[in-house]
C-alpha positions in Angstrom: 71.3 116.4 117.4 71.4 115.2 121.3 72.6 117.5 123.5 73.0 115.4 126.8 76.1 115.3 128.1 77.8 111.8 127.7 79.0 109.8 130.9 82.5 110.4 130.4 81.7 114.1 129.9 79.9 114.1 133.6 82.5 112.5 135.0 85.1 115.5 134.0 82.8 117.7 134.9 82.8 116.3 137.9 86.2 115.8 138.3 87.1 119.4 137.9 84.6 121.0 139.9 85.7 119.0 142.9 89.6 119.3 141.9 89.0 123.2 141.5 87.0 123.6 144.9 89.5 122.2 147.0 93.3 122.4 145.2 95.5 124.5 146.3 97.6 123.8 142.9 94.7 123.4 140.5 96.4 123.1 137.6 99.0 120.0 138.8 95.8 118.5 140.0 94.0 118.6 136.6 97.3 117.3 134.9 98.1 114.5 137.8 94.2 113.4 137.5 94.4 112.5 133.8 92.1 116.2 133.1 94.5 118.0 131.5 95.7 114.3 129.3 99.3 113.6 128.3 98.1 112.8 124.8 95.9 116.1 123.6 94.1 113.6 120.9 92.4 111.7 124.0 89.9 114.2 124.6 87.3 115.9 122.1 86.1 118.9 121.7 83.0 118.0 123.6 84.9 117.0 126.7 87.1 119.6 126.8 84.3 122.5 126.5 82.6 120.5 129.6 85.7 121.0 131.8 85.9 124.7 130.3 82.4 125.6 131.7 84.1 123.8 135.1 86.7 125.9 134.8 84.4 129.2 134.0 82.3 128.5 137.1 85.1 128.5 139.6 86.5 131.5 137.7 90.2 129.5 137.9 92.9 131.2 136.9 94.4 127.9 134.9 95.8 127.5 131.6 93.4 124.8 130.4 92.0 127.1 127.4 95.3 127.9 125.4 97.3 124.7 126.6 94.4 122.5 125.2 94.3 124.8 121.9 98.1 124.9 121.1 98.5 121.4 121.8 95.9 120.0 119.6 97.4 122.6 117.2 100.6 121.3 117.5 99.2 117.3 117.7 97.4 118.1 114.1 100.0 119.9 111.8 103.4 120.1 114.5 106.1 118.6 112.7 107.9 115.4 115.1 110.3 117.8 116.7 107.6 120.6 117.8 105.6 117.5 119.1 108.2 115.6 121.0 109.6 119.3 122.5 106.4 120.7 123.8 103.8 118.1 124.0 105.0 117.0 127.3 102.5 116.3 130.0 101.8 119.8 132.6 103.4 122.1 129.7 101.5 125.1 129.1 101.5 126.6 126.0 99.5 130.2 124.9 98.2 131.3 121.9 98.6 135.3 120.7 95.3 136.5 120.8 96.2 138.7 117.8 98.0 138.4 115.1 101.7 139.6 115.0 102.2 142.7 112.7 105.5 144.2 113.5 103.7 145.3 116.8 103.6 144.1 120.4 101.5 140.9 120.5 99.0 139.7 123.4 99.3 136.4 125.3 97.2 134.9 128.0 99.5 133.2 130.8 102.5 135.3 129.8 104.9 134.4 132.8 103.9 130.9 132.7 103.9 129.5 129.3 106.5 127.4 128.2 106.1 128.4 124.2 103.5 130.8 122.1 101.8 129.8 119.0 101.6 133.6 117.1 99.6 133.7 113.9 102.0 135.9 111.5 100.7 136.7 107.6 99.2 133.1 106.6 101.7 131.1 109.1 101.7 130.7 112.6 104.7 130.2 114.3 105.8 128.3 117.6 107.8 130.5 119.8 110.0 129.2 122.5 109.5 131.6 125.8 112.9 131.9 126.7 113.7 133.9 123.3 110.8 136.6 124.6 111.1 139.0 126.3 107.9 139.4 127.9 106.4 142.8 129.4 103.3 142.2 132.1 100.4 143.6 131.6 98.4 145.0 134.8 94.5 144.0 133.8 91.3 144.6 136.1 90.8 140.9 137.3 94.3 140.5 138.0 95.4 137.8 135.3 98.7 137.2 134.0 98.7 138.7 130.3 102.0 140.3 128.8 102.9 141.2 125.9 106.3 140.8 123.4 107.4 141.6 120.3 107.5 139.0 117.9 110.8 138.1 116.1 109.9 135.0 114.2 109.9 131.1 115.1 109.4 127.8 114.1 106.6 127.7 111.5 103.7 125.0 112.1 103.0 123.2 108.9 99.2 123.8 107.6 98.5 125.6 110.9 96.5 128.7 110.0 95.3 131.3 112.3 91.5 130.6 111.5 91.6 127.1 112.7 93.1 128.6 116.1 90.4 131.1 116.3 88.0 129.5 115.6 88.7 126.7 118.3 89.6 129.4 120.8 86.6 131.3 120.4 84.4 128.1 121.1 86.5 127.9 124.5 85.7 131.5 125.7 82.2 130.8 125.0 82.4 127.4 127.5 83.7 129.9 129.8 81.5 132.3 129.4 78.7 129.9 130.2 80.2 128.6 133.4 80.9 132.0 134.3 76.9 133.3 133.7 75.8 130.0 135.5 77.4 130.6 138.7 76.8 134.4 138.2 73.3 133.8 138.2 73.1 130.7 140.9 74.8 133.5 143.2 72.5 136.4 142.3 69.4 133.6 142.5 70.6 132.9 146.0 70.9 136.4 147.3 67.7 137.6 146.3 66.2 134.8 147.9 67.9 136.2 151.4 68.4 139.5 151.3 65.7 141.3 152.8 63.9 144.7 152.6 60.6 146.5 153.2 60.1 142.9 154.8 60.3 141.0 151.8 62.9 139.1 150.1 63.9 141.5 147.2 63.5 138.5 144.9 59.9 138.6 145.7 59.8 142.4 144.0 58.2 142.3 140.6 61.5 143.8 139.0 64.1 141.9 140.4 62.1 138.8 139.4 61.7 140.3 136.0 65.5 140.7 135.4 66.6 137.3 136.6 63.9 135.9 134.6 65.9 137.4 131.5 69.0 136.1 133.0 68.2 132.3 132.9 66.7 132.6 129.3 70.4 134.3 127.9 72.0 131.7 129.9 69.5 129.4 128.5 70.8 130.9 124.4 74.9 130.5 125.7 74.5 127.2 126.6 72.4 125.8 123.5 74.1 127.8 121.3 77.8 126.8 122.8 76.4 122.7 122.3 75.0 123.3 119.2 78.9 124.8 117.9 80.9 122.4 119.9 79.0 119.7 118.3 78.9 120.6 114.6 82.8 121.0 115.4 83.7 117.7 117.0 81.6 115.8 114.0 84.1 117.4 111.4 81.2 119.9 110.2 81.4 123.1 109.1 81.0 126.1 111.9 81.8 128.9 111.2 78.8 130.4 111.8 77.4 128.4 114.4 80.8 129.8 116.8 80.2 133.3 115.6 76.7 133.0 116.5 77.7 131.0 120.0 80.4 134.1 121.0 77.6 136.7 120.0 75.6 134.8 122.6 78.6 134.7 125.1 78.7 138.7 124.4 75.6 139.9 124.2 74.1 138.0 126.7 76.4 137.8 129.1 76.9 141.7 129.4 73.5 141.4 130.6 74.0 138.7 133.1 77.0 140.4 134.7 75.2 143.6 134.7 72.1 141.9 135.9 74.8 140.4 139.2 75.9 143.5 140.0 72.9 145.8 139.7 70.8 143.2 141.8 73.7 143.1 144.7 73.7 146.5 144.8 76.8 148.2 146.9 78.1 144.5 147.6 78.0 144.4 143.5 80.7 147.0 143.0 83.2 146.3 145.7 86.2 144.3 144.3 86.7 141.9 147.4 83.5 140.4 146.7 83.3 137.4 144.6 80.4 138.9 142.4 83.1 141.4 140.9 85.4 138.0 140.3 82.2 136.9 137.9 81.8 140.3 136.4 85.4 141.2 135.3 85.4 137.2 134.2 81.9 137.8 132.3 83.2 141.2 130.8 86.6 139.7 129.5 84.8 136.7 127.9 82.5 139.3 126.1 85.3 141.0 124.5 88.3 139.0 123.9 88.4 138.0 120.2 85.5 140.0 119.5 82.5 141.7 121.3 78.5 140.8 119.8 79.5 143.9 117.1 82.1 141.8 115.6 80.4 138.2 115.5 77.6 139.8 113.5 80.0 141.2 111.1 81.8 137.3 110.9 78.2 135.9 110.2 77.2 138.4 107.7 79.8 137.7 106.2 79.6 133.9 105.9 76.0 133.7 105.5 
């Protein structure tokens, strides 16, 4: 098992972070440069987690996560109509991050999303937008989540919620990790220059002590990310190994964000600086789909 990043997975990584750190309209950008691709096939799942921990870095406010999932959904089981409708290069799609019950379901990039994939009983359905209608949520970090009641749709042949999940979890845990690696390169950086009693405050034995423990959970999130992205692009089963990288993401990165803010001190708590982006970004990540409580229940119960 070789973790080292392959050239073409570099050279996205690359790509993004320069397209995200000087775009004004990041997500045209990534679709005109060939990142976001017109056939969803033509990446893997290795390539798209590197542009995710891009995207998790710069704390981007793009669709990249759900697009990518609900077009490979739709690519895999979508029957040729649900293809030649919404596979369309620039759409962006959104997955329900819970299944629909009768009650009011939960989407990522509400107001922007051309069509919803919504697991329902053991279907998921493809929902057209412009049949919604869609309440905003207001959320700490400011991103566009709403919420509708579902109603039915067009049903995706084979697509089950599991296989969504279990691909979308991977993705918040590639955010996570670019999330926790700026975090810390940030917090690294201002204990190296911020200065009291005389001394840097990254020269005091506790500060030290705490970003110490930082790098080796951001150290577990990435190994543990690689080691799930991998068994899932070679066909393998990994169940456990995503449980096991979101309890990571979780677990770990509480402690990273916590870590950010507590070593900032007042800076750390006000919401115009960019630390609070990284900890409202770290904190969502933790919890969507399931906190480090809940992946230790999904590996108990597969192991």
């Amino acid at each position: 098992m070789d973790f080292t990043p392959t050239e073409t997975q570099r050279e996205l990584a690359a790509l993004t972070r320069k397209i995200l750190d000087s775009s004004d309209t990041p997500w045209a950008d990534l679709v005109r440069s060939g990142v976001v691709p017109e056939n969803p096939d033509e990446l893997g799942v290795l390539e798209q987690c590197a542009v995710l921990v891009e995207i998790g870095r710069a704390v981007a406010p793009v669709p990249y996560l759900p697009t990518t999932v609900a077009a490979s959904a739709l690519a895999t089981f979508g029957t040729a109509e649900q293809r030649s409708r919404w596979l369309t290069p620039g759409t962006v799609l959104s997955v329900a991050l819970s299944e629909a019950s009768g009650v009011r379901t939960v989407v990522p990039f509400a107001s922007t999303a051309a069509a919803f994939l919504v697991p329902h009983g053991s279907e998921v359905f493809v929902v057209d937008a412009e049949s919604l209608e869609i309440t905003p949520q207001e959320v700490v970090d400011g991103s566009d989540t709403g919420c509708f009641t579902f109603f039915g749709g067009s049903v995706v042949p084979g697509l089950t919620a599991d296989w969504l999940t279990l691909r979308y979890t991977l993705g918040l845990c590639a955010l996570q990790l670019g999330v926790t690696e700026r975090a810390l390169e940030l917090t690294a950086e201002y204990a190296r220059t911020r200065v009291q009693f005389d001394r840097p405050i990254g020269s005091f034995q506790a500060v030290a002590q705490r970003l110490a423990d930082a790098y080796i959970d951001v150290a577990a999130i990435r190994l543990t990310l690689w080691q799930a992205a991998w068994r899932l692009s070679e066909g393998l089963d990994c169940a456990a190994e995503v449980a096991t990288a979101k309890f990571w993401a979780a677990d770990a990165g509480h402690r990273v964000a916590h870590t950010a803010v507590h070593v900032h001190g007042g800076t750390g708590i006000d919401m115009s600086h960019n630390v609070h982006r990284y900890f409202t970004a770290a904190k969502r990540n933790e919890f969507e789909l399931g906190g480090a409580t809940a992946q230790l229940l999904k590996l108990s119960a597969v192991l």
